[in-house]
N, C-alpha and C positions, 0 to 999 in steps of 0.2 A: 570828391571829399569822402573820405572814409570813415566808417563807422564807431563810435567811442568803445574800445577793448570792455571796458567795465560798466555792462547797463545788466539791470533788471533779469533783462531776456536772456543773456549770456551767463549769468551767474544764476540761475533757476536751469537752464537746461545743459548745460554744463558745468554743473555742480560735483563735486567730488574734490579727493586729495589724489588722486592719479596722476601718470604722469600723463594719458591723455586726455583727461580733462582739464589741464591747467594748458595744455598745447591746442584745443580745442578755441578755449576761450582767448586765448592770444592771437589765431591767425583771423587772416584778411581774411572773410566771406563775400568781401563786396568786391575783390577781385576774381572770385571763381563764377562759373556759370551758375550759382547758384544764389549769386546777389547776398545781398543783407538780411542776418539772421532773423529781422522782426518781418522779410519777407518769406521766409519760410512757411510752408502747407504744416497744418499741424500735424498731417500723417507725417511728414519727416521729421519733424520736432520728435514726438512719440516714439519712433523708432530707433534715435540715436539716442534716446534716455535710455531707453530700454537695450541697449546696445553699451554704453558707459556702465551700467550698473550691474552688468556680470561679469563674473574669473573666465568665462568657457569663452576662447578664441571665435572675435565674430568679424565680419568684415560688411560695409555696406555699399552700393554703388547704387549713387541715385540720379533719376533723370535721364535725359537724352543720349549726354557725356557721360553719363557713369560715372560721378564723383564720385572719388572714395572716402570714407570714414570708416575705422577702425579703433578698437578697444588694445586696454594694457596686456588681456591676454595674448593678442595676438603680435602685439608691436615682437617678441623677439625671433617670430617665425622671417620677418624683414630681414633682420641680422642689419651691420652699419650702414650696408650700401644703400638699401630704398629709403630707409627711415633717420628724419622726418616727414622727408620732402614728399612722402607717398600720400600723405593727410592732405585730401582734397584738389588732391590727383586726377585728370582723369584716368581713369581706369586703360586704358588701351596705349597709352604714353606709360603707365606705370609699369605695367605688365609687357608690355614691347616681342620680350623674348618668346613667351609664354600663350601672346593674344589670340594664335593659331588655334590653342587648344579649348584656353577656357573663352574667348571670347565669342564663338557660335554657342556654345552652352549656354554664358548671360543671355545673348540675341533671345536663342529658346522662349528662357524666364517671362522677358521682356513682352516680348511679344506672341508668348501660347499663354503665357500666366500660369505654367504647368512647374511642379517643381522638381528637383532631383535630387540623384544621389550616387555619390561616385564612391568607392572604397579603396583608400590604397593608391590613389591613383599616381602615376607619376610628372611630377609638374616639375620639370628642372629651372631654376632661373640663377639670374646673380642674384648672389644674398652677400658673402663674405669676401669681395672679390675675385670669384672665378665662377663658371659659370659648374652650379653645385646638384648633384643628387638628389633630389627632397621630394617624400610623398605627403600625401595628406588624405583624408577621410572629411569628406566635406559634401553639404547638401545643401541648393540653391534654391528658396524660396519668395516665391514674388510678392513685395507690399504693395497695397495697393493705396490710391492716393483720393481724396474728398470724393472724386468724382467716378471713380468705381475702379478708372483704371488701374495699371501696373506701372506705379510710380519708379521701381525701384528693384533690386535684390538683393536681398540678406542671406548673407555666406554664414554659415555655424561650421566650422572646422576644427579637425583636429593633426598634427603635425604625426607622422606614424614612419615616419624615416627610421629611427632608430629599432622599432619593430622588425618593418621590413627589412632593415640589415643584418640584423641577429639571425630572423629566420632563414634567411638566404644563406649567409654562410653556414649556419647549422645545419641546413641540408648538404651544402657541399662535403661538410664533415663529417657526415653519415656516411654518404655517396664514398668517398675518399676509404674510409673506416672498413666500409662493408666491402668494397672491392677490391681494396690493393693486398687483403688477408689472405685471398683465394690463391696467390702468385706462388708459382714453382720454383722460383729466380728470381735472382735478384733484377737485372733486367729484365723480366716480364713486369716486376713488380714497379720499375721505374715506370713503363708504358702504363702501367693502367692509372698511376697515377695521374698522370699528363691527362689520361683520358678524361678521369673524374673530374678534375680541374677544368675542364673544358667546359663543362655545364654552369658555368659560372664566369660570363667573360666582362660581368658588370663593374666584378673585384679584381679578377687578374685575368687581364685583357691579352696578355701572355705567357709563357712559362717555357726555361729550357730547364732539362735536369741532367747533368753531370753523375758520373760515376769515377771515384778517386783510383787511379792502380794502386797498389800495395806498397810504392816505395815514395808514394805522394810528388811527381817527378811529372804524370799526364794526365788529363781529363778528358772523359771520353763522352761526346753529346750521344745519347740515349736515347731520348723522347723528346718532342714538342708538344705546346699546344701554340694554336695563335700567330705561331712562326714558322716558317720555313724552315725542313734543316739544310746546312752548309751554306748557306747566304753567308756575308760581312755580320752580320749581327748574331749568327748562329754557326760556329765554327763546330764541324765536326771532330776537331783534338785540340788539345789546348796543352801550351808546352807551360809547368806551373812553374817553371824559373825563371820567367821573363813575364813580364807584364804582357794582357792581353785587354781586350773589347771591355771587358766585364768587370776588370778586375777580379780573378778567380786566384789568382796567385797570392793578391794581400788576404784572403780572406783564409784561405789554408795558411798562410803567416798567422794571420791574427788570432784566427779561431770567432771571431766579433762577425755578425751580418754586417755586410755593406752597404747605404746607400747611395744608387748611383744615381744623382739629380741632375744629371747635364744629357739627359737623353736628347733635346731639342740641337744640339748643338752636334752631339756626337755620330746621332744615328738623321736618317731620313724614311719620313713615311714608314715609321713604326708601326703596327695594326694598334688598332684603338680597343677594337674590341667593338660591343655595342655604340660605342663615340662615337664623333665625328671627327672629338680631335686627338690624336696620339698621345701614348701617356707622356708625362715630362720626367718620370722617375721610374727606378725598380731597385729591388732590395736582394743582394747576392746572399743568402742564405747556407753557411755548412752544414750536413747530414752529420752527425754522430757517428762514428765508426764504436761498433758492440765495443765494450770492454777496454778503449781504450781514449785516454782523453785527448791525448796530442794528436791523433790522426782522424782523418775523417772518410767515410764510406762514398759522400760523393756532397754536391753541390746544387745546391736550384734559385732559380734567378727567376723570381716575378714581376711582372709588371704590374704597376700601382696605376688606379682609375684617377684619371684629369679629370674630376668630378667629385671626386671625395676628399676631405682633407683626410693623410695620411695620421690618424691619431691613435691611444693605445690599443683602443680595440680593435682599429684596422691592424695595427701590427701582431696585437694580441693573434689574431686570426690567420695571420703568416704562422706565427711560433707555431700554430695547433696544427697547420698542413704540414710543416716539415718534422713537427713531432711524430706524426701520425705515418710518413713515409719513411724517417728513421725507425718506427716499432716495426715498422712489415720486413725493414731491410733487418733489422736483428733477428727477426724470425727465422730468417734463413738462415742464420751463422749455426755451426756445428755444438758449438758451445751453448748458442739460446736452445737448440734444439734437447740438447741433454739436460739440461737447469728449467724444463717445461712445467714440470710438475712442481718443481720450489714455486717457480712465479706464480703457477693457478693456487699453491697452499697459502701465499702471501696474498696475491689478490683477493681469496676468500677471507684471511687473516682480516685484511684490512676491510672490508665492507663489512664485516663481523661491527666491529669498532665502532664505523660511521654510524651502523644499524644502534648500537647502544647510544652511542654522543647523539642521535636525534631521540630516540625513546624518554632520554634523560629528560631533554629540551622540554618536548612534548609532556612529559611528566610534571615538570618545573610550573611550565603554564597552565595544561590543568590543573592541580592542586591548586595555585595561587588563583587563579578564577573560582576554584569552589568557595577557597578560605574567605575572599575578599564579600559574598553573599551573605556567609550567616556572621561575620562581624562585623558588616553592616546594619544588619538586625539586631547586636547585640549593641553595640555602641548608641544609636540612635533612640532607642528607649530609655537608655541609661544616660543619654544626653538630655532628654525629655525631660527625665525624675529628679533629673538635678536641676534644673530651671525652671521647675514647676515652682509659682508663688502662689497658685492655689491650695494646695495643698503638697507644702514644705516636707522634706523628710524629717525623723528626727535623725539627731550627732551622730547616733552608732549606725544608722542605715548609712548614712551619710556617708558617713569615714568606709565603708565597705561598697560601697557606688566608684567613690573615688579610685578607687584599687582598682577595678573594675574596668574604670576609663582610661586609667594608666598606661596597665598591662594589655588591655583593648587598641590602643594607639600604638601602643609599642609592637605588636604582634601585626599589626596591620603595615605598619613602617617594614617591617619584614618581609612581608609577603609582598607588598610593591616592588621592595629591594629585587626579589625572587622572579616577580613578575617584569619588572625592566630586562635583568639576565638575559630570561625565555625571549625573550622579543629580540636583545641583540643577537644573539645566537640563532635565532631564524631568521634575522633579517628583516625583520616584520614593526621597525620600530619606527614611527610615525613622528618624526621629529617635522616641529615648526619654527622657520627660522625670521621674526619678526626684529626689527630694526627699534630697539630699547637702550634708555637713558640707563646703561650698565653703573654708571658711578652711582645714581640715585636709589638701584634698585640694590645693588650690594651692601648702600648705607644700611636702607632700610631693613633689611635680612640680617646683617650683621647687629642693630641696634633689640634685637628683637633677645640675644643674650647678656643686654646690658648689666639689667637688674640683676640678672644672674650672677654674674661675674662679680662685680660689684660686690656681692653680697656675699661670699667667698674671700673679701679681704685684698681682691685681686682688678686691675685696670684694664680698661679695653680700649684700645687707639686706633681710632676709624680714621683714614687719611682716603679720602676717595673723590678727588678735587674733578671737576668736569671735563669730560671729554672731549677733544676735536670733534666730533661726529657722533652718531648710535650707533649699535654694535649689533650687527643680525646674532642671535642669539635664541634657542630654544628656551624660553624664560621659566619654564616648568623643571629643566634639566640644568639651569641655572641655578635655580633657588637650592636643588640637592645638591651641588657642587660644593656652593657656600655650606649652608647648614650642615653637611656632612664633616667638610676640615675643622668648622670653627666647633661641632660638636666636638672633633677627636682632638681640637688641640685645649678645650676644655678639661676634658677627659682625662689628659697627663700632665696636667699644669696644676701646680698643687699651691704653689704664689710666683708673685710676678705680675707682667704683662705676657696680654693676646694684644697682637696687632695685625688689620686687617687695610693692606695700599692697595690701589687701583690706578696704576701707572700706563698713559700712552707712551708707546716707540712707534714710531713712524706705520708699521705696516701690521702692527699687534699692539694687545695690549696686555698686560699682564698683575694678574691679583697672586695678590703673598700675604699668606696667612700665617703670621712667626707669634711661637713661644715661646717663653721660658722657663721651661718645663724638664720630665726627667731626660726629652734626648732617646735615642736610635741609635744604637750598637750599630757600627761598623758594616759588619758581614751582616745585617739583618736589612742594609736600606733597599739592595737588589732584589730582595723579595717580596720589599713592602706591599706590592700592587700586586701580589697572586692572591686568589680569591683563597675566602679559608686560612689566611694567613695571619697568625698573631703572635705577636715578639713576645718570645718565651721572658719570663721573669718580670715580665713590664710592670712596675707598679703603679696603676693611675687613682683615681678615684672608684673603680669599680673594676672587676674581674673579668665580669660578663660584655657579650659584644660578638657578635658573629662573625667576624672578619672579613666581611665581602667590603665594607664601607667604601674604604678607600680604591677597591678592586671596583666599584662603578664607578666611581670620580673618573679616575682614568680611563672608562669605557666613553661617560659623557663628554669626557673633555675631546676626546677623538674626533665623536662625531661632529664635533665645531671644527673639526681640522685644525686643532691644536695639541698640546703636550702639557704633561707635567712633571715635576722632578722634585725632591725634596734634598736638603742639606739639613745636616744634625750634627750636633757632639753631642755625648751625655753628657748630664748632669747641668748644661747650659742651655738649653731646647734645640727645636727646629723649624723650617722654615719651608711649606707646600709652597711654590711658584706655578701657578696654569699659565698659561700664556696660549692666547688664540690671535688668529688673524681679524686684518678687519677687513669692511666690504663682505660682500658675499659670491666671489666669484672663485670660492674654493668648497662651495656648498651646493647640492644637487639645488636644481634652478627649480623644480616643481615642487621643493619642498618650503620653496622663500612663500612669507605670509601662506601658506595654505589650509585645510581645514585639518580638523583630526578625528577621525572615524573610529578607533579604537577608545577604550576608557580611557582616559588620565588615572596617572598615580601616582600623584602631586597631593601630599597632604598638606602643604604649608609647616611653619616652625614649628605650632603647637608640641607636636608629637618628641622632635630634638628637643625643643627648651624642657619640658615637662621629665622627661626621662632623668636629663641631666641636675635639675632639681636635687630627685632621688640621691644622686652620686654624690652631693652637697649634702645630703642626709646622711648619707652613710657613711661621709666621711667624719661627720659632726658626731656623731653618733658613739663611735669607737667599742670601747668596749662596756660603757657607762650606762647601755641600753638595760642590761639587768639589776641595775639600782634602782631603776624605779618602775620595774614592774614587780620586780621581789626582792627581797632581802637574801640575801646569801647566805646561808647558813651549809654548816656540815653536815651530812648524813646522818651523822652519827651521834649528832644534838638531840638530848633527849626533849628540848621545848620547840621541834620541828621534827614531823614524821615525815615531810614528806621529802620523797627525792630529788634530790638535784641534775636538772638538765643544762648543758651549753649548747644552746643553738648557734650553728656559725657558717652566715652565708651571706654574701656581698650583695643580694639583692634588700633592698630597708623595706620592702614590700610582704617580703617573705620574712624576714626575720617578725617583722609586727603579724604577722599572721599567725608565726609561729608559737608566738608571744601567749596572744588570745587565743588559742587553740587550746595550748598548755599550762596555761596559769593559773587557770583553774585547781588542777590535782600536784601539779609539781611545783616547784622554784626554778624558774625559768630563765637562764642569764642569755642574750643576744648578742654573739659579737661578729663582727666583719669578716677577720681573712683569717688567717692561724696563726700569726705572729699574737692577737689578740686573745685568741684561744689557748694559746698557749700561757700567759700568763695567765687566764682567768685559772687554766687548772694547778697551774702551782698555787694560788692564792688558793682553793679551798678545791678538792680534789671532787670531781662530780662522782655520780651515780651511772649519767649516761653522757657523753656528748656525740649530741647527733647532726649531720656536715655533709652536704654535695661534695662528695670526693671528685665527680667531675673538675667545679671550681676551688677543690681543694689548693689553698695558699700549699700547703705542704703534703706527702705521702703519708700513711699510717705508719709506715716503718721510720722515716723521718721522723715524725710527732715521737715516736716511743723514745727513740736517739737523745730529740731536744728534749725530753721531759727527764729523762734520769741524767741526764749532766747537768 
């Protein structure tokens, strides 16, 4: 009789929302050698808590048999083939292929009680169906059980495959780089190639390289690695008007690398290379011939490792060897030889460049790291003194705090802005991809400009019905996604509605953010998304705007491995559509739920809604601001001395500054853009009118035009 799935015991020590603690607490115990959980040693109990309750890849094998238990970190090092079935396993059935290596190591553990440590080491097993590549960095420590002995040992690992492949081939690329430069000839330069590649039989287990004649008619084998020349699989001429072994013929047709996947069939007793077993594939690769695109210098055929899945960076790393043999083969062309000096002025040209675009980067990030310091410092006080009920400000401090907070949150919002950039631009950006109720959270973010809207005369339609599923999603890079569209379709929406849908399709889902607003010129929508980019004449609610806004939308939406696209007409509005995938198996795997070691620069709405306020200010505003801080009068009235100023600038923060500043000595009129401006000064001609010509609505030479007609 077997043990009730749901007791006490089971639900206290394998506790969690994992997925291997929910597979923990569901399997038989009473059918492994380790009996029923409520017979377990409390040292094993302890150890598999402590084992569930970490991200860092752990593995356990307890007992005589070596039963295994493992954590979520490690379940995808398994890949399909072992796992489930490998959870309380024996250890030597599970590992079978492998038991050779690590199974005298456990012995060790077991029975010295001594621990170790292996780096890098290479452990091949089945994981994905074939028998795979895979290293790991791993160290075996013995637990011990009530009784002092060595119940047990605990694996802490880490997976280092994809290290050690980068660095492998990246030294081949060196090797390749540095050696094939030094060649007199063009075949000389074929052999040292073959050669370099040789120190590398892990990746290409073999290589022939081909040289094309001049009228692309023969192919002439050159070098080997791996293989024999003149054998059946290695023909020393190759006539290219007839099909051959290789296929070399279609691939000087095509111009396209070939893969030729029937090696098991076509050839016999291929070199493996380091294998044991022969590759099943290789990839015919064209050499570039200098200068011309139709014809090609020559040909090389690699063999691909029965151990690796052939994927981009495997292939990646073909394109870099036969790029790297075509630059030594143009080296020797007559023509690279005289155009030597252009290329070294170009290649300096261009790392000139690079050296600037990183300086910039680098610039971008420090500065926003300094900024983000002392307007933490300044906001935070100023946050204090406004929520002080001890001792309250009074009105006029008050009203100058608020300004304070404003333009504080707003400059802050900027510098994040600035600071996100720097981090996609070095690559340094720490995205978290956690599994979120996206309809509930985009309600809520969208709800957060209701009042606003609302109170503007104007409607907001949140359609955001529940999803099939949660949506991995960076929820920090989420909330700016939203807040960003629905601040800018605020922004040019002057009445009407915003509407905010949150629609599933099958393998995405997608959020549309549509106004009815003024619309997106034509020839202006291809440019929407370049940074620094703002649609000349736009009339929104406010002037000002840095134009990066919607240049992140689309950098964040990216890194969800998704897109977005907008449709407009003017004068009827537009309509942002993001649309991302769902699932998470188009998102780096180490970035699903993980932590984040850099700041966040996630303010939440406050900072959008509060801005946008202003722009509702400024809009209400008009030019009616200097009725009521002063009376209008002429210059030239003799029951007012004093002069008259027009203030005129789309910030409502600045203009009330300007207000107070000047009210004092002058007659002060406040208006928005120059359309305003310019009626105030037909209506009573000032003294001075003073205007950010940056944000000037119009030129000086304009203004002088509209004033005298």
């Amino acid at each position: 009789m077997t043990e009730p799935i749901r007791t006490d015991v089971l639900e206290g020590l394998f506790a969690g929302d994992g997925e291997m603690c929910a597979l923990m607490r569901s399997h038989d115990w009473s059918q492994t050698p380790l009996g029923p959980v409520k017979q377990w040693p409390q040292s094993l109990r302890t150890t598999v808590s402590i084992l569930l309750s970490t991200r860092h890849p752990m593995v356990l094998f307890w007992g005589p048999d070596l039963v295994q238990f493992y954590n979520d970190g490690y379940r995808p090092s398994l890949g399909a083939h072992k796992h489930p079935q490998a959870l309380g396993q024996r250890g030597s059935d599970c590992w079978a292929e492998i038991w050779q290596i690590i199974g005298p190591q456990i012995h060790n553990v077991m029975t010295e009680g001594q621990e170790t440590w292996h780096e890098d080491q290479l452990v091949p097993f089945h994981r994905n169906g074939y028998f795979e590549e895979i290293y790991f960095t791993y160290s075996y420590s013995p637990v011990r059980d009530e009784t002092g002995r060595v119940g047990g040992t605990l694996v802490v690992c880490t997976e280092t495959t994809g290290r050690v492949l980068s660095n492998r081939r990246l030294q081949t690329l060196r090797e390749l780089g540095a050696n094939v430069m030094k060649a007199k000839t063009v075949e000389k330069a074929c052999e040292i190639a073959t050669d370099s590649l040789s120190i590398n039989p892990y990746d290409i287990p073999f290589a022939l390289l081909y040289l094309v004649d001049t009228n692309s008619q023969q192919a002439r084998l050159i070098s080997t690695t791996g293989i024999e020349r003149g054998t059946d699989k290695s023909p020393i001429q190759v006539n290219l008007t007839q099909d051959d072994v290789w296929g070399l013929a279609q691939v000087c047709q095509t111009g396209q690398a070939m893969l030729v996947d029937d090696l098991e069939t076509r050839f016999h007793n291929l070199p493996g290379g380091v294998w044991h077993t022969p590759p099943l594939a290789a990839l015919v690769m064209p050499i570039a011939q200098p200068g011309q695109q139709q014809a090609f210098a020559g040909l090389l055929v690699m063999g691909i490792s029965p151990c690796r899945a052939f994927d981009d960076e495997y292939r990646g790393f073909f394109d870099l060897v036969v790029n790297s043999v075509a630059t030594a083969m143009a080296a020797l062309t007559p023509r690279a030889i005289a155009n030597a000096r252009t290329y070294e002025a170009e290649r300096q040209r261009s790392q000139a460049l690079a050296e600037i675009d990183r300086a910039k980067t680098d610039f971008f990030s420090n500065v926003s790291h300094e900024f983000r310091t002392p307007l933490t410092l300044i906001l935070a006080p100023v946050e204090d003194a406004l929520a002080d009920t001890e001792a309250p400000l009074f009105p006029k401090q008050r009203d100058r705090l608020e300004i304070v907070q404003r333009n504080g949150l707003r400059l802050l919002k900027l510098v994040n802005t600035l600071l996100d950039f720097s981090r996609i631009e070095a690559g340094r950006v720490q995205a978290v991809y956690e599994p979120t109720d996206l309809a509930r959270t985009t309600t809520e973010l969208a709800s957060t400009f209701r009042s606003l809207i609302e109170r503007a005369d104007m409607s907001l339609v949140v359609e955001c019905p529940p999803l099939p599923e949660e949506i991995y999603v960076d929820r920090e890079m989420w909330e700016k996604i939203v807040l960003n569209l629905l601040s800018n379709a605020f922004k040019f929406t002057l009445s009407g509605t915003i509407s905010v849908r949150l629609q599933s399709f099958g393998d995405r889902v997608e959020l549309a953010i549509e106004d009815t607003g003024i619309g997106i010129p034509p020839d202006e929508i291809s440019h929407l998304f370049e940074r620094f980019r703002r649609v000349k004449g736009a009339q929104g609610r406010s002037f000002e705007g840095s134009g990066i806004g919607l240049s992140l939308v689309q950098e964040l939406v990216k890194l969800h491995g998704g897109s977005i696209h907008v449709t407009s007409q003017v004068a009827q509005g537009s309509c942002f559509t993001v649309s991302i995938p769902t699932g998470f198996a188009h998102l780096p795997n180490q970035r699903i739920n993980a932590s984040r070691t850099l700041a966040s620069t996630a303010i939440g709405a406050t900072p959008y809604v509060e801005e946008a306020w202003r722009w509702l200010a400024e809009v209400g505003d008009g030019g009616d601001g200097g009725d009521e801080e002063a009376k209008i009068i002429s210059p030239s009235s003799p029951s007012s001395p004093s002069p008259r100023i027009i203030v005129v600038d789309d910030n409502a923060d600045m203009r009330d500054y300007a207000k107070r500043l000047l009210g004092q000595r002058y007659q002060v009129e406040a208006v928005e853009d120059g359309m305003a401006a310019l009626a105030a000064i037909r209506q009573h001609l000032p003294d001075l009118v003073l205007t950010n010509l940056v944000r000037a609505f119009f030129t000086v030479k304009e203004w002088r035009c509209s004033y005298w007609h």
